[in-house]
N, CA, C and O atoms as a GROMACS GRO file, in nm:
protein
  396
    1UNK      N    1  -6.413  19.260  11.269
    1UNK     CA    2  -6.471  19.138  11.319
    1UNK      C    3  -6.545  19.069  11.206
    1UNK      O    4  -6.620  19.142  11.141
    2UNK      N    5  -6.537  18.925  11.163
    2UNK     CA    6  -6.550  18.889  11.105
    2UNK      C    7  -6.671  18.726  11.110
    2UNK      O    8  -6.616  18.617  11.124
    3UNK      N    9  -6.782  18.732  11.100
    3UNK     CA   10  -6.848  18.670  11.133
    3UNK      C   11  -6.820  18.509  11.130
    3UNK      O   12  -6.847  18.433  11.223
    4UNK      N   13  -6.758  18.468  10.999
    4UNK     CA   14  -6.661  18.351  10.913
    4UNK      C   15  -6.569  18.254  11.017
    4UNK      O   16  -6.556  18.132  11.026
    5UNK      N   17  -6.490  18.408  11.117
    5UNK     CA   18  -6.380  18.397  11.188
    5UNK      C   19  -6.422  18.323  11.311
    5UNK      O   20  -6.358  18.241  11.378
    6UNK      N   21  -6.545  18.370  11.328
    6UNK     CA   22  -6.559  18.337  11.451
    6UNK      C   23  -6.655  18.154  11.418
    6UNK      O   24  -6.628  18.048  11.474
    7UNK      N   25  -6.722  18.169  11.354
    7UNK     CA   26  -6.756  18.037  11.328
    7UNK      C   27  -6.636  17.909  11.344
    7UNK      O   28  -6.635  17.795  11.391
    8UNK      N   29  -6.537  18.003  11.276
    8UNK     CA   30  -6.426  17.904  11.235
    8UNK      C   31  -6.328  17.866  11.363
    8UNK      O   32  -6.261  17.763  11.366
    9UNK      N   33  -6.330  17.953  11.456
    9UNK     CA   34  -6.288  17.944  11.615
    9UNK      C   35  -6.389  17.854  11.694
    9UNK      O   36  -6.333  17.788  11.781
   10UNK      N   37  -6.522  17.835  11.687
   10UNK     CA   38  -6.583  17.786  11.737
   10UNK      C   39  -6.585  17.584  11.697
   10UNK      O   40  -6.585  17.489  11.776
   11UNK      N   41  -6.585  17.586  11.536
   11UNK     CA   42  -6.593  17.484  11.503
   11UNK      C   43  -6.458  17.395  11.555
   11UNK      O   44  -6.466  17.272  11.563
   12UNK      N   45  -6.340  17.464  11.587
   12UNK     CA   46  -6.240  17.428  11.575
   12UNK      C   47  -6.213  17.384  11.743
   12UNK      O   48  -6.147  17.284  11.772
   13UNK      N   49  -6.268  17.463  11.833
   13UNK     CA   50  -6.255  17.392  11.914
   13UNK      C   51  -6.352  17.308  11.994
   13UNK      O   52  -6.344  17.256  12.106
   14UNK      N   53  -6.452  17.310  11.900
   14UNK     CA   54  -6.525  17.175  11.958
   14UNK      C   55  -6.497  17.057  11.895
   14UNK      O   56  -6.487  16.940  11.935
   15UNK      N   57  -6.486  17.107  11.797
   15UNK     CA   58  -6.396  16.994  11.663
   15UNK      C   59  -6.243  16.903  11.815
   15UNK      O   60  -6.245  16.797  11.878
   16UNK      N   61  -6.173  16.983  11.812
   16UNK     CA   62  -6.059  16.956  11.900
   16UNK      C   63  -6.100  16.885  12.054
   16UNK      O   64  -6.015  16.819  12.114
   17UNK      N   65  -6.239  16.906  12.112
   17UNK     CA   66  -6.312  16.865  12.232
   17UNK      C   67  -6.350  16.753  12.202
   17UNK      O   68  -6.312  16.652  12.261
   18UNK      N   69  -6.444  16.755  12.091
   18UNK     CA   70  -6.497  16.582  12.026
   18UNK      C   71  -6.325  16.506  11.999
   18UNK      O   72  -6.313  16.410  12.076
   19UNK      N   73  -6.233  16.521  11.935
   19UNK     CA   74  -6.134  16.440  11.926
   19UNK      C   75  -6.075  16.401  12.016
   19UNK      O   76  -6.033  16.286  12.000
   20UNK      N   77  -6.039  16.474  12.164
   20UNK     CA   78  -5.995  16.425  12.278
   20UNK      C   79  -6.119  16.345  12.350
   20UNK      O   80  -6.084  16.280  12.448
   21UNK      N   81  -6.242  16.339  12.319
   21UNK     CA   82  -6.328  16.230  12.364
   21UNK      C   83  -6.371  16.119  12.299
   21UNK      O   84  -6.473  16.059  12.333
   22UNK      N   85  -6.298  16.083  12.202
   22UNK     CA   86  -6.335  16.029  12.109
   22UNK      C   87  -6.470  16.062  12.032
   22UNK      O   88  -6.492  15.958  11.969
   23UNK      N   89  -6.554  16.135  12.009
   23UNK     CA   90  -6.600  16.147  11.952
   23UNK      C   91  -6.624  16.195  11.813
   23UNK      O   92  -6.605  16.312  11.781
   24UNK      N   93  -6.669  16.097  11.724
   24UNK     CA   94  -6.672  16.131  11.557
   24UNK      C   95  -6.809  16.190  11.542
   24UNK      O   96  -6.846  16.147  11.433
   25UNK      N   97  -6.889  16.252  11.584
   25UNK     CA   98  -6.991  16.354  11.514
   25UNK      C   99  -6.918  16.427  11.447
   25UNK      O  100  -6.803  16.463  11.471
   26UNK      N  101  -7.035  16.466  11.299
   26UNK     CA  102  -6.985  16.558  11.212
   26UNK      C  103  -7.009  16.702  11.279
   26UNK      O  104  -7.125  16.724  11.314
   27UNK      N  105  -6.932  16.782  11.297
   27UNK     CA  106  -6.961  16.947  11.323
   27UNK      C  107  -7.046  17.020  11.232
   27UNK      O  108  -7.022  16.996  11.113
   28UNK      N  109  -7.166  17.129  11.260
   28UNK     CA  110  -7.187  17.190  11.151
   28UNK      C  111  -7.296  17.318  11.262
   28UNK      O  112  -7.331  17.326  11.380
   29UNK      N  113  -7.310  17.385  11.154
   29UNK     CA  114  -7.376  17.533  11.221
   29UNK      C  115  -7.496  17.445  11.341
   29UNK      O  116  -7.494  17.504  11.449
   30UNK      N  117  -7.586  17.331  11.342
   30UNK     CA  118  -7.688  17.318  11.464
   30UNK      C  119  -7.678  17.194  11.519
   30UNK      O  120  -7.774  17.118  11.529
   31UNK      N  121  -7.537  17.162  11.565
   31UNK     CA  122  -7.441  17.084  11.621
   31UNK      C  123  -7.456  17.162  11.760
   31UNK      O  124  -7.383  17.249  11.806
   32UNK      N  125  -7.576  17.101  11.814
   32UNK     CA  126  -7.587  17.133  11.964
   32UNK      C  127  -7.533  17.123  12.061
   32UNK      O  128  -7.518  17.007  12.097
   33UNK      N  129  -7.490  17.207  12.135
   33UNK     CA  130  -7.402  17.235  12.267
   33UNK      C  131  -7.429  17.225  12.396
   33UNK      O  132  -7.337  17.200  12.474
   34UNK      N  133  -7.573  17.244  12.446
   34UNK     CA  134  -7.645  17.208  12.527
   34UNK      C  135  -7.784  17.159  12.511
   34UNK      O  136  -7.870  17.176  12.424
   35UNK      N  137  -7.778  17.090  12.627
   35UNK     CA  138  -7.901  16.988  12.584
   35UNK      C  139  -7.900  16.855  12.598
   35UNK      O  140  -7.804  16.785  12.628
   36UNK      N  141  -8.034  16.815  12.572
   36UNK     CA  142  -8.019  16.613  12.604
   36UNK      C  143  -7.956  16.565  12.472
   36UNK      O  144  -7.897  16.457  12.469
   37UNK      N  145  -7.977  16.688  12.300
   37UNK     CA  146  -7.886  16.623  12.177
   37UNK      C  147  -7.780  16.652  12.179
   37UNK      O  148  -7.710  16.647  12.078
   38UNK      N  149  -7.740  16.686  12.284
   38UNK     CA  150  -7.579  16.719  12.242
   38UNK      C  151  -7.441  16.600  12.319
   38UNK      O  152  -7.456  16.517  12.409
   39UNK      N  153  -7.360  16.622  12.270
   39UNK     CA  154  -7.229  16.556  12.353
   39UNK      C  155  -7.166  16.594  12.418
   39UNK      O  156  -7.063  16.541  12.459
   40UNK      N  157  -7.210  16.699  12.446
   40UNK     CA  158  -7.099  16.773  12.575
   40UNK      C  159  -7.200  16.779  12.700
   40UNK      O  160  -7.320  16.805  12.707
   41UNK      N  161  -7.128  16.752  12.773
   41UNK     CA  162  -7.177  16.731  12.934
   41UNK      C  163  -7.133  16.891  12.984
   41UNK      O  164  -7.101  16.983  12.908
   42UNK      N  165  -7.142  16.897  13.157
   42UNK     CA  166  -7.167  17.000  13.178
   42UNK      C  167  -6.966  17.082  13.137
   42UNK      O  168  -6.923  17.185  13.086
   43UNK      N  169  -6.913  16.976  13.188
   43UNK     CA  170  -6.725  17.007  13.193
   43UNK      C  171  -6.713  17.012  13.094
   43UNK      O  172  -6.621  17.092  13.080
   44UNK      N  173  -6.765  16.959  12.935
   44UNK     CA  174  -6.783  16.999  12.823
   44UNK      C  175  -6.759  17.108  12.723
   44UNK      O  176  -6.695  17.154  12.629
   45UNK      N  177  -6.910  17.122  12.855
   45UNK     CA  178  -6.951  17.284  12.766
   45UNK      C  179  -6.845  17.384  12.832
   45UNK      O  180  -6.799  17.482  12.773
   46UNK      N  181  -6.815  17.349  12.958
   46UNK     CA  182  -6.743  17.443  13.011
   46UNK      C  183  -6.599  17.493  12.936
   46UNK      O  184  -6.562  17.606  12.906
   47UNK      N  185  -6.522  17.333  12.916
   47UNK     CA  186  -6.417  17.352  12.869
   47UNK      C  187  -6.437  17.413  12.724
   47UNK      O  188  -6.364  17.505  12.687
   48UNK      N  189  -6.544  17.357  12.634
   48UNK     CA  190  -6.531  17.450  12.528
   48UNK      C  191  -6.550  17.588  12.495
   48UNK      O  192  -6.514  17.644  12.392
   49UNK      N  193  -6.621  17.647  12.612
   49UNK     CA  194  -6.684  17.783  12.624
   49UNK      C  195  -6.547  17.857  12.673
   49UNK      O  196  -6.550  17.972  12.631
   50UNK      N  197  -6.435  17.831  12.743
   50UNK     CA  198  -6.316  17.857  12.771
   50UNK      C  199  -6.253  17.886  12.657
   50UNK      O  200  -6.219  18.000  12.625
   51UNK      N  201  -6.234  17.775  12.583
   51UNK     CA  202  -6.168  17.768  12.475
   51UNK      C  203  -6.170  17.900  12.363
   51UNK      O  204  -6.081  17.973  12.319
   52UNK      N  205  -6.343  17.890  12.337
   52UNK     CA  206  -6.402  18.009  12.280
   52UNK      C  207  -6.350  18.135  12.293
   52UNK      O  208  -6.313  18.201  12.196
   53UNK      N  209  -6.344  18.177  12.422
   53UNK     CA  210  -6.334  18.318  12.482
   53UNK      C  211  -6.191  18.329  12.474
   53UNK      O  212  -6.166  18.440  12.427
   54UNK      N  213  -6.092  18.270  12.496
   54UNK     CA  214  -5.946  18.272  12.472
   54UNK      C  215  -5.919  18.262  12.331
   54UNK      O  216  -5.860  18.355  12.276
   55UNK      N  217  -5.958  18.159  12.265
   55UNK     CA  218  -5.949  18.189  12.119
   55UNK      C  219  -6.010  18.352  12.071
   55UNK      O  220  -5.944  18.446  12.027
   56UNK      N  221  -6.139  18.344  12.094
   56UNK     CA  222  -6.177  18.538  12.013
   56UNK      C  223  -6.072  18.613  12.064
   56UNK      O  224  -6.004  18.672  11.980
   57UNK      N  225  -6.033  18.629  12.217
   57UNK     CA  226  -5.928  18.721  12.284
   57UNK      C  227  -5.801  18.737  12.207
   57UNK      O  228  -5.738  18.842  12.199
   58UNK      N  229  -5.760  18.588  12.131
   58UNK     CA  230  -5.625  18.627  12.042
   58UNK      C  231  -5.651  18.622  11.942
   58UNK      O  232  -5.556  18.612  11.865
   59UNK      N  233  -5.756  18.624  11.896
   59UNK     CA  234  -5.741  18.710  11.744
   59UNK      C  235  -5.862  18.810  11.729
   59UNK      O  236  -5.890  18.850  11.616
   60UNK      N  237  -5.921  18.842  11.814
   60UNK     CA  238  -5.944  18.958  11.785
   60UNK      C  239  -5.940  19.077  11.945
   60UNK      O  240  -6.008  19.177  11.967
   61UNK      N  241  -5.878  19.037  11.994
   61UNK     CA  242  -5.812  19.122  12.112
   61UNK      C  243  -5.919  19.212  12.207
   61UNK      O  244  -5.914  19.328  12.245
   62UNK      N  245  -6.008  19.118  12.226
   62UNK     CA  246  -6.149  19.165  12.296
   62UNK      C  247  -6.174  19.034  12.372
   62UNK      O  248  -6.138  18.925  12.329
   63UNK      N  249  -6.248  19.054  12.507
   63UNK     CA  250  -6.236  19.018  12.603
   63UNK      C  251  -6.428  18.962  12.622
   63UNK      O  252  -6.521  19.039  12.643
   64UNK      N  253  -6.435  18.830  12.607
   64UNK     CA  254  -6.569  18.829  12.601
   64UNK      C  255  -6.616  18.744  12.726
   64UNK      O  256  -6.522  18.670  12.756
   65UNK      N  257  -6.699  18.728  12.792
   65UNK     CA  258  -6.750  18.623  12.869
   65UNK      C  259  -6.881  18.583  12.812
   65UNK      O  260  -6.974  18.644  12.758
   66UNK      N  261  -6.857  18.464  12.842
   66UNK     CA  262  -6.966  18.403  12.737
   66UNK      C  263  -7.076  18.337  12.848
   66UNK      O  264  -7.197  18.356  12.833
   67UNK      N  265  -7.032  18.270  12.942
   67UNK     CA  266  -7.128  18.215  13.051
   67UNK      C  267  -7.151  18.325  13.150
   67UNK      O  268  -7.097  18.312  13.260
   68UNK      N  269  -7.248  18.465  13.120
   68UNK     CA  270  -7.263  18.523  13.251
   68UNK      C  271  -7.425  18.532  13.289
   68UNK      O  272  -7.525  18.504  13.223
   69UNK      N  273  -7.415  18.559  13.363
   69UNK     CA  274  -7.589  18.609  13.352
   69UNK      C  275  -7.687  18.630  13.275
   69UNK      O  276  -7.793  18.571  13.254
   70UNK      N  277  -7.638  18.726  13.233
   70UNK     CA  278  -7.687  18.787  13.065
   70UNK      C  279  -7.734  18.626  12.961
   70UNK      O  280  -7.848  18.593  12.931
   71UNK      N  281  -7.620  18.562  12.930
   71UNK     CA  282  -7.638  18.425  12.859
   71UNK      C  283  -7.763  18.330  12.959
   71UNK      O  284  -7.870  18.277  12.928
   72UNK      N  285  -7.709  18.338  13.052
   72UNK     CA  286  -7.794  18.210  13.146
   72UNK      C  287  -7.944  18.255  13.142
   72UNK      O  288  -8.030  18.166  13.139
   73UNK      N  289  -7.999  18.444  13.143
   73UNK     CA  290  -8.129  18.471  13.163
   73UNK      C  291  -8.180  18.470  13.037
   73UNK      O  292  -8.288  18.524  13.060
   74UNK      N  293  -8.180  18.451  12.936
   74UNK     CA  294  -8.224  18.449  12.790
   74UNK      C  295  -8.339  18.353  12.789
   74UNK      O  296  -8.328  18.234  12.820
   75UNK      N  297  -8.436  18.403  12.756
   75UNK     CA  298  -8.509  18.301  12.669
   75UNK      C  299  -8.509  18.146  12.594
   75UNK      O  300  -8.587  18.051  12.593
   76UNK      N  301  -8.385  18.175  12.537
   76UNK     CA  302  -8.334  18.067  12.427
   76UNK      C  303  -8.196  18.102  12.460
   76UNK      O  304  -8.140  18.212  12.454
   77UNK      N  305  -8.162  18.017  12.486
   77UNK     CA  306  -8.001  18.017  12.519
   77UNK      C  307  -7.914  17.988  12.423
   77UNK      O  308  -7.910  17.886  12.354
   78UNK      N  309  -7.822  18.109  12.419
   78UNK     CA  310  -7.740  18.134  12.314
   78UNK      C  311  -7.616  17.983  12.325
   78UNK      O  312  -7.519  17.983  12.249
   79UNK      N  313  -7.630  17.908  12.390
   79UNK     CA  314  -7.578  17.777  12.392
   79UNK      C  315  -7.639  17.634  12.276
   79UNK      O  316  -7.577  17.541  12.225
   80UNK      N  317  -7.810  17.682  12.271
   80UNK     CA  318  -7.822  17.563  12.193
   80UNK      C  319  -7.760  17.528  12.085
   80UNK      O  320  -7.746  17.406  12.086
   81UNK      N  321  -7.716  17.575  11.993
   81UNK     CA  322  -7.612  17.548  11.891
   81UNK      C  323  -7.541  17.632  11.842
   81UNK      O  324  -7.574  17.750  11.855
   82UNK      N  325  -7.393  17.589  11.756
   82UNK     CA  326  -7.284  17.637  11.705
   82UNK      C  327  -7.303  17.788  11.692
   82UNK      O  328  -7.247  17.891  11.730
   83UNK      N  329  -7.476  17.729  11.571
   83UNK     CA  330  -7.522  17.873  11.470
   83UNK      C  331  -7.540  17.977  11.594
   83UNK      O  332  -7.495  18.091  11.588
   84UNK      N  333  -7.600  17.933  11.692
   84UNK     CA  334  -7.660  18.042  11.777
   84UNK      C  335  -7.560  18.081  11.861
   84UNK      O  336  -7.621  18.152  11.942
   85UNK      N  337  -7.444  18.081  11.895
   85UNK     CA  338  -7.367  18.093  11.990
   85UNK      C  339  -7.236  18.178  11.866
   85UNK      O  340  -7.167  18.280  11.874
   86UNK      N  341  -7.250  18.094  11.785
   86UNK     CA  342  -7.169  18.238  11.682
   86UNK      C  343  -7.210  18.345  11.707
   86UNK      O  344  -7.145  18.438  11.753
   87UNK      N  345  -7.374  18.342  11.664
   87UNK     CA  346  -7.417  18.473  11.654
   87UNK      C  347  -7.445  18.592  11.835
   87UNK      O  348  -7.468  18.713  11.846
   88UNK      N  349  -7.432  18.510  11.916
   88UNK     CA  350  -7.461  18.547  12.025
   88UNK      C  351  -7.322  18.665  12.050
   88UNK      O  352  -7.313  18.782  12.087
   89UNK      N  353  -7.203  18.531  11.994
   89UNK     CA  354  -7.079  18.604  11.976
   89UNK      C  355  -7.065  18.748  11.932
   89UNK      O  356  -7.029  18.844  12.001
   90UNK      N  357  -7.098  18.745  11.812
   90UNK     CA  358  -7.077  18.866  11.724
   90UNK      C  359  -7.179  18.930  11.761
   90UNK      O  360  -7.217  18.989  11.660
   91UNK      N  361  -7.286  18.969  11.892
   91UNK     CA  362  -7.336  19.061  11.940
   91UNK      C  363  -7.247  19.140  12.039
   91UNK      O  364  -7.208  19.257  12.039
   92UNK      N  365  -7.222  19.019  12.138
   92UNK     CA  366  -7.118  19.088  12.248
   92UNK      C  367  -6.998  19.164  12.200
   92UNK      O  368  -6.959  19.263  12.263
   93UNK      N  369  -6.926  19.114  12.071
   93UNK     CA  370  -6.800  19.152  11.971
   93UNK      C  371  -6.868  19.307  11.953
   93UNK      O  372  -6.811  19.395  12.018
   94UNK      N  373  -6.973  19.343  11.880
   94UNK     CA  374  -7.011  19.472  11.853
   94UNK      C  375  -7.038  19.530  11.924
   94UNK      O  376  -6.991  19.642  11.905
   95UNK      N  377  -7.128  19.520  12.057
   95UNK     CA  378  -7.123  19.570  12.173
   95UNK      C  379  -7.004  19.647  12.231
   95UNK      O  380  -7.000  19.766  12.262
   96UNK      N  381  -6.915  19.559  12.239
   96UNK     CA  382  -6.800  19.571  12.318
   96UNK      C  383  -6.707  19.664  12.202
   96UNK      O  384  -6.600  19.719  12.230
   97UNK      N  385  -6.752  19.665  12.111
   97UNK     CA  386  -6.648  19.780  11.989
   97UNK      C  387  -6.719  19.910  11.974
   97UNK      O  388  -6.673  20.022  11.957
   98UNK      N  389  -6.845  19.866  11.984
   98UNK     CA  390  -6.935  20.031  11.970
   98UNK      C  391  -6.947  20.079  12.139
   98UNK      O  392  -7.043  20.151  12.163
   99UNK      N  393  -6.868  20.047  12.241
   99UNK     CA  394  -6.839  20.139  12.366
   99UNK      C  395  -6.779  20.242  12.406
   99UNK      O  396  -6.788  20.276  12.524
   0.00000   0.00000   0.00000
């Protein structure tokens, strides 16, 4: 698992979400996802959080859910940006390999 990889899955399909809405924001690690700064609405986030979990599933063949409980009861929600939702990633990724 590759921390790089997963950034690069993430950028790519919000990258691909902003282009079917027209939207030209630049992407970058605190390119917020939820929230009043961000551009994704609630079908948004949804569709990109889909995207996410099917993308990690084919390339790295692990099965993640990203909107469960766990995410929603946090403190700081592993949604506010790119950076934080990578890394939220590559917790559940190690989790789910050290079982």
């Amino acid at each position: 698992m590759n921390k790089k990889t997963i950034k690069k899955i993430i950028f790519e399909v919000v990258k691909d979400y902003f282009d079917t809405q027209g939207i030209n924001d630049r992407i970058n690690l605190n390119t917020p996802l939820f929230g009043r700064k961000s551009n994704l609405d609630s079908v948004g986030l949804v569709t990109v959080i889909v995207g996410i979990e099917e993308n990690v599933e084919d390339e790295f063949g692990i099965n993640i859910i990203l909107a469960d409980e766990r995410a929603m009861s946090q403190q700081r929600s592993p949604f506010r940006t790119i950076g934080s939702l990578a890394d939220y990633i590559v917790m559940l990724i190690e989790e789910s390999t050290n079982e």
